[in-house]
C-alpha positions in Angstrom: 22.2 4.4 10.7 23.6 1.9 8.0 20.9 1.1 4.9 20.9 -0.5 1.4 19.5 0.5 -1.6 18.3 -1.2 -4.2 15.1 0.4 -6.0 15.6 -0.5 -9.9 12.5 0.8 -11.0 12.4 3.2 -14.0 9.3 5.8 -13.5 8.0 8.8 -14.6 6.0 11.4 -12.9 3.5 14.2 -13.6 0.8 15.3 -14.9 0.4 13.3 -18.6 3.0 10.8 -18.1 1.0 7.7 -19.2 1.6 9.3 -22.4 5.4 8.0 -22.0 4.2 4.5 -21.9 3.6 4.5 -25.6 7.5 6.0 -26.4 9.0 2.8 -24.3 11.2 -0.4 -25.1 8.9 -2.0 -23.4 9.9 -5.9 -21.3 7.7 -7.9 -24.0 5.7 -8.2 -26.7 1.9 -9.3 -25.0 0.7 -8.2 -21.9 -1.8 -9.4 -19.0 -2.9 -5.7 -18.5 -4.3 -6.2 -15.3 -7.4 -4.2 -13.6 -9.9 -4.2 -10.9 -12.9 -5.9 -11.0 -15.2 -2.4 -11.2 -15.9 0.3 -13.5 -14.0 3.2 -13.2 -10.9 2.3 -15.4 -13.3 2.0 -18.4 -15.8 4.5 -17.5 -12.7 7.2 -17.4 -11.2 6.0 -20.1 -8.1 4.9 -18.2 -8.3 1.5 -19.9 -8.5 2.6 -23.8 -5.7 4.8 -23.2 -3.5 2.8 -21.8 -4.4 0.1 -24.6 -3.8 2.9 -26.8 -0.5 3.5 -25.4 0.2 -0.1 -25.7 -1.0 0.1 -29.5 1.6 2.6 -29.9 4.6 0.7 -28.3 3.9 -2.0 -30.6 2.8 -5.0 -27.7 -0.4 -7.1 -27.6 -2.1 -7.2 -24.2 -5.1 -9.6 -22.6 -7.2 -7.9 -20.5 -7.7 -9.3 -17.0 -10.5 -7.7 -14.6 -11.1 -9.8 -11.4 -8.9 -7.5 -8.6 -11.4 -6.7 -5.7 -10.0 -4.3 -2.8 -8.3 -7.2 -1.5 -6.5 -9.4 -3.6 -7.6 -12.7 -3.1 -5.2 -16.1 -3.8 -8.0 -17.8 -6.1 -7.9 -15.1 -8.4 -4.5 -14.4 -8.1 -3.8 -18.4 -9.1 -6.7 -17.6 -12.1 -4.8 -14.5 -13.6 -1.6 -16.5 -13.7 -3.3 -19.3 -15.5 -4.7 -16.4 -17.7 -0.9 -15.1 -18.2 0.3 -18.4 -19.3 -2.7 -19.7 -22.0 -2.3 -16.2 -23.9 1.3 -16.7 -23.9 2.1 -13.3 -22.1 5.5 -12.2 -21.9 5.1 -9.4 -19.3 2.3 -7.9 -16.9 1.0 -4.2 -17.2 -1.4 -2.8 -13.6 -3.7 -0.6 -14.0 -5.2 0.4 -11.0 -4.4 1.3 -7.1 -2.6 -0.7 -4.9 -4.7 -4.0 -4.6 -4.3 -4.1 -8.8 -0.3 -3.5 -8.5 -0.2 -6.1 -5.5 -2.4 -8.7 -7.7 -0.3 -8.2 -10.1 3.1 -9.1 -8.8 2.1 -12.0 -7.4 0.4 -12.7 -10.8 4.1 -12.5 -12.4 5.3 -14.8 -9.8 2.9 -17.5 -10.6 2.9 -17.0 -14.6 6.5 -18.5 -14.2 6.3 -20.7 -11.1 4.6 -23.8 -10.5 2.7 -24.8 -7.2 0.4 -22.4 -5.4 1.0 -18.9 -4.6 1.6 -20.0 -0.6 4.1 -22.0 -1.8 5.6 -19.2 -1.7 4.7 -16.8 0.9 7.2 -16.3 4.3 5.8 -16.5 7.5 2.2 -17.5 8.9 1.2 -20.6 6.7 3.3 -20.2 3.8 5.7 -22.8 2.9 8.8 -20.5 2.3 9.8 -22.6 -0.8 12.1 -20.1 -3.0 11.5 -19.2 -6.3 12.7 -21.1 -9.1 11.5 -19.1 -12.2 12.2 -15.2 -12.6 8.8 -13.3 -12.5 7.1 -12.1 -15.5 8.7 -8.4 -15.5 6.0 -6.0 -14.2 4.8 -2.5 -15.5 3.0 -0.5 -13.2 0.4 2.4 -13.8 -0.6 3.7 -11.1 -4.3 5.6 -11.0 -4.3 6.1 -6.7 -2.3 7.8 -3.9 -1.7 4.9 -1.1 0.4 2.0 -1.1 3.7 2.9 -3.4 3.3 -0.5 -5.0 4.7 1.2 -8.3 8.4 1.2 -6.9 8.5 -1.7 -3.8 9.2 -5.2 -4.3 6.0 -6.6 -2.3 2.7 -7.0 -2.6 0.0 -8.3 -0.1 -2.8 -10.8 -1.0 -5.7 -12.2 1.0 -5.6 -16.0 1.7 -9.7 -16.6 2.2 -9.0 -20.2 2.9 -6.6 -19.6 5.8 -7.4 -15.9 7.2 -4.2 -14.5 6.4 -3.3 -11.1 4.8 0.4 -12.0 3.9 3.0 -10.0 2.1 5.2 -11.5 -0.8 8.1 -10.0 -1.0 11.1 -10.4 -3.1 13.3 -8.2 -5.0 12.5 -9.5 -8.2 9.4 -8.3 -8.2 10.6 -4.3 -8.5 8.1 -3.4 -11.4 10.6 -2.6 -14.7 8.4 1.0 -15.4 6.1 3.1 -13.5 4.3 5.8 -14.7 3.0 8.2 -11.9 0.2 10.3 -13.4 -1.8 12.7 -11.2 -4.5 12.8 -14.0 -5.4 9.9 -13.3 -6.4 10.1 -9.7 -8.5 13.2 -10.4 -11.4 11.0 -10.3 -10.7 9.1 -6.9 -13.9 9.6 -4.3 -12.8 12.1 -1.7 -13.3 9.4 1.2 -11.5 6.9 -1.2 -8.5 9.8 -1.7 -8.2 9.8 2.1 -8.3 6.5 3.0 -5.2 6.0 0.3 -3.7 9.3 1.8 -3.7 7.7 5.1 -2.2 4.7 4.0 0.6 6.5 2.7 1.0 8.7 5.9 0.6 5.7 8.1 3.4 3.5 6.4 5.8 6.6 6.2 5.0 7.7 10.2 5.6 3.7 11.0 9.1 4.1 9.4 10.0 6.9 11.0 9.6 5.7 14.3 10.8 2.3 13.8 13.7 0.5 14.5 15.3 0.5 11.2 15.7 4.2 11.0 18.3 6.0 8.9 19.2 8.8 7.2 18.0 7.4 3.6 14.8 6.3 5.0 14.4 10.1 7.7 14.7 11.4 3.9 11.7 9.9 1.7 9.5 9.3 4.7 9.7 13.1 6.1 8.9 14.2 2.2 5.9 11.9 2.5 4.7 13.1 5.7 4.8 17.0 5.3 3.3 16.4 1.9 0.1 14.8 3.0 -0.2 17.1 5.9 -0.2 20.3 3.7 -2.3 18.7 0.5 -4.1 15.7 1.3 -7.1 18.0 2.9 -7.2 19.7 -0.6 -7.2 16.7 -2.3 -9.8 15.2 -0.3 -12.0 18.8 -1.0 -11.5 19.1 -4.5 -10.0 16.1 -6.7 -9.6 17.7 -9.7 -6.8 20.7 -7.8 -3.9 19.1 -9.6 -1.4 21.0 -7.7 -2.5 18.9 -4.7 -3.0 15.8 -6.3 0.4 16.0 -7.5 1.8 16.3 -4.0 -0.1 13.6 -2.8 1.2 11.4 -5.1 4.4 12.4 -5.0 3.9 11.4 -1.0 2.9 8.1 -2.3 5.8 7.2 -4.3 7.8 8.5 -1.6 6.3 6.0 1.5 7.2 2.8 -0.9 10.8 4.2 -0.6 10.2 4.8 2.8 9.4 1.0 2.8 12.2 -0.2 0.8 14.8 1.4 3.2 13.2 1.1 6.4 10.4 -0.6 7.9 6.6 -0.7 8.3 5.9 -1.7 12.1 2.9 -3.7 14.1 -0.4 -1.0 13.2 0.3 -2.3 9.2 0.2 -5.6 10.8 -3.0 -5.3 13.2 -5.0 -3.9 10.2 -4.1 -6.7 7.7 -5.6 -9.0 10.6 -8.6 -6.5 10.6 -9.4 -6.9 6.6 -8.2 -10.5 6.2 -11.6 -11.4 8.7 -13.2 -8.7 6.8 -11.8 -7.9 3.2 -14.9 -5.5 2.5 -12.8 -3.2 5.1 -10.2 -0.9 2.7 -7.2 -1.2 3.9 -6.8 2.5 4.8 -9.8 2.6 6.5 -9.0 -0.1 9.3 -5.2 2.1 9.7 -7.3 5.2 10.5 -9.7 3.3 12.8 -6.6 2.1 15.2 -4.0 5.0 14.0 -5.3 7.0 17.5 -4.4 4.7 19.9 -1.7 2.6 18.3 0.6 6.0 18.7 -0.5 6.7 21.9 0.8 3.3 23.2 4.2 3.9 22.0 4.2 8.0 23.2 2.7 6.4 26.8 5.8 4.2 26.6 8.6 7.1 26.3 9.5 6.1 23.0 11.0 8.2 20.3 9.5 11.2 22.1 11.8 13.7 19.7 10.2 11.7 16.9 6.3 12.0 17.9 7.1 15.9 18.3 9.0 16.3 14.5 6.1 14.4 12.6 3.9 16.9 14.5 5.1 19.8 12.9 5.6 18.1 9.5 1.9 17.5 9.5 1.5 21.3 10.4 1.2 21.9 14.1 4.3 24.2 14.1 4.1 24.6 17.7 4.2 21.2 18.8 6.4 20.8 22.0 5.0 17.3 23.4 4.4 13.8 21.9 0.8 13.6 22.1 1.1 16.7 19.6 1.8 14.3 16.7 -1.8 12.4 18.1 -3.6 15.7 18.0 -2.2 16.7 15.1 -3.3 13.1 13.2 -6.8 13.8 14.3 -6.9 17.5 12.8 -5.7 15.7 9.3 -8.7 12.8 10.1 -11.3 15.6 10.6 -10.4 17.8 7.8 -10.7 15.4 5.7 -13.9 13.8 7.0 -12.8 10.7 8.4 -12.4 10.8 11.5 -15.8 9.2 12.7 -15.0 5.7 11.1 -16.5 2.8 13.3 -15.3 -0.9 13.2 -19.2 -1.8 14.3 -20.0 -0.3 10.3 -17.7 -3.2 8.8 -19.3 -6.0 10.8 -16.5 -6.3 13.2 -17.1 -7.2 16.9 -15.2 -7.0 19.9 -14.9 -10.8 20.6 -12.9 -11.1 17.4 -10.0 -8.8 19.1 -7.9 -11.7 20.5 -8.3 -13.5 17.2 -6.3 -10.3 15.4 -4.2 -9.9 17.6 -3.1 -14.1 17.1 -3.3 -13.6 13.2 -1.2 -10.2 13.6 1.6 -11.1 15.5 1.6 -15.1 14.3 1.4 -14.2 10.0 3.5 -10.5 10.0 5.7 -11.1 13.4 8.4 -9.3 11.4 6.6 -6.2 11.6 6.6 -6.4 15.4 9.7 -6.8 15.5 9.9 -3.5 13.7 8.4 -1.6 16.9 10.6 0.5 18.9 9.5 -1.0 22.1 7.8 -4.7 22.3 4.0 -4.8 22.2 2.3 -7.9 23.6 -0.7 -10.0 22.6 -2.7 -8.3 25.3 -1.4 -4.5 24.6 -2.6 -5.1 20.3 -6.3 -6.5 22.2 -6.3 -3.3 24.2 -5.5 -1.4 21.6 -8.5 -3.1 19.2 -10.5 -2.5 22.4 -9.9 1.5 22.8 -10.2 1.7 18.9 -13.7 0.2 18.7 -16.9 2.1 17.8 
């Protein structure tokens, strides 16, 4: 039951706080305000008002906006060179989870020479530690999925070698978050649930994991039992702010979740998934193996107490069995219209399974180790197998 906690990151939440950004002593005096590479952050006028803000705090910022749904290292290498010819002083992301991702590993490079593997751990990565202090990071968050806005990691797509790799390190807490539910108003339902599901997932891994504690039974049951009561709502009508607010509360609350527990193998099996196929959001390939990733560890007489409390945070107040939590998961995936999502749609085929499950356990083996009981090579195959549609 012992836990740390370190989570130095300043941030404001509600409805209208990126209209705090412009009142802050902000970490520098130009900015690589970093966005993704399609049109919603100018067409809703997230991007002028957050330069606005920026206006207002007295800094100069560069626009950069090349972040796909994946982050990918080539661009990642390409906003750092961008960082350091404008002679920025700090990063600001604008975006969901990919943009906050990019964007910490942008602040790494802008201050580190080499390539961005250089200094990845595990898989490929050469493990080399950092010698420079990151460019300090400001995030603005404008989805509900990953709580990027107060973890130290980020995840970025190496197309050259396959991998979906996590860089992790504690100085890369962003400095300010702002956490504005207006800003998600204008999420696509499916897109709303695919980050809702992300959240759930991460905070659902952690409470079942190994690394469970009080701090981390905490944030991850406040993640949970919001999502099961508002992410339906969100998902119906994006502009009820009550829910959207609760959602995104939920959001902040998995990266906690993260930051004092631990993710386990599914995060690990879908980052396999998307790194062969980035077009795949991330959210999406969770939900497509969420089904029968639980049910290996509930057919294994594992944290049976567990299976049954998420249950009844998601809703199912009379859940008295383990496979309850299952049932329950798939209520939440058909209320919200995604529970018919098919590998076959994304281009993925069944003779790729054993080459995920090498990728999974070889580039994120930390996250098996996570599991409360050991999964194998073949059990992550069979589980891709009983997934597939």
């Amino acid at each position: 039951m012992s836990f740390k906690v370190f989570m130095p990151t300043l941030w404001y939440f509600g409805q209208g706080a990126l209209n705090e950004l412009g009142k802050q002593q902000l970490p520098g005096k130009k900015a690589l305000l970093v966005i993704s590479n399609g049109k919603s952050m100018r067409a809703n006028g997230y991007l002028e008002r957050t330069e606005n803000q920026l206006k207002s705090a007295g800094a100069d910022y560069v626009v950069f906006d090349k972040i796909g749904a994946n982050p990918l290292k080539p661009v990642i290498m390409e906003g750092a060179a961008t960082a350091r010819e404008a002679q920025c002083d700090f990063v600001v992301a604008l975006g969901g989870g990919s943009v906050m991702d990019a964007s910490k590993a942008i602040a790494l490079m802008a201050t580190n020479d080499g390539d961005l593997w250089d200094y990845v751990q595990g898989g490929t990565g050469k493990g080399k530690p950092i010698e420079n202090h990151p460019l300090p990071i400001v995030a603005i968050t404008t989805t509900a999925g990953t709580g990027s806005e107060v973890d130290c990691g980020g995840v970025v797509n190496n197309p050259d070698t396959n991998e979906k790799m996590g860089i992790v390190y504690p100085v890369l807490f962003p400095t300010l978050s702002i956490v504005d539910p207006e800003l998600m108003a204008t999420v696509p339902p499916t897109y709303t649930a695919y980050q809702g599901f992300d959240t759930l997932l991460q905070a659902t891994e952690c409470y079942i994991s190994r690394g469970i504690n009080l701090m981390c039974d905490m944030v991850a049951r406040a993640t949970i039992e919001n999502v099961g009561k508002y992410l339906a709502r969100a998902v119906k009508d994006g502009h009820d702010m009550e829910a959207r607010e609760h959602v995104a509360f939920a959001n902040t609350m998995s990266g906690y979740a993260m930051m004092t527990g631990s993710c386990t193998s599914e995060h690990a099996m879908e980052h396999a998934m998307s790194a062969y196929h980035p077009a795949l959001p991330h959210g999406a390939g969770l939900i497509m193996i969420s089904r029968e990733y639980y049910t290996y560890f509930i057919n294994h007489n594992v944290r049976g107490e567990r299976f049954i409390d998420m249950a009844k945070m998601l809703g199912k107040e009379d859940a008295s069995e383990p496979m309850d939590f299952v049932k329950a998961l798939v209520d939440l995936q058909r209320a919200c219209g995604v529970d018919g999502l098919k590998m076959s749609d994304y281009g993925i085929r069944p003779d790729e399974f054993e080459q995920f499950a090498k990728n999974a356990r070889e580039t994120t083996a930390g996250l098996f180790m996570a599991d409360p009981v050991e999964m194998s090579h073949e059990d992550c195959v069979e589980i891709y197998r009983k997934s597939y549609r």
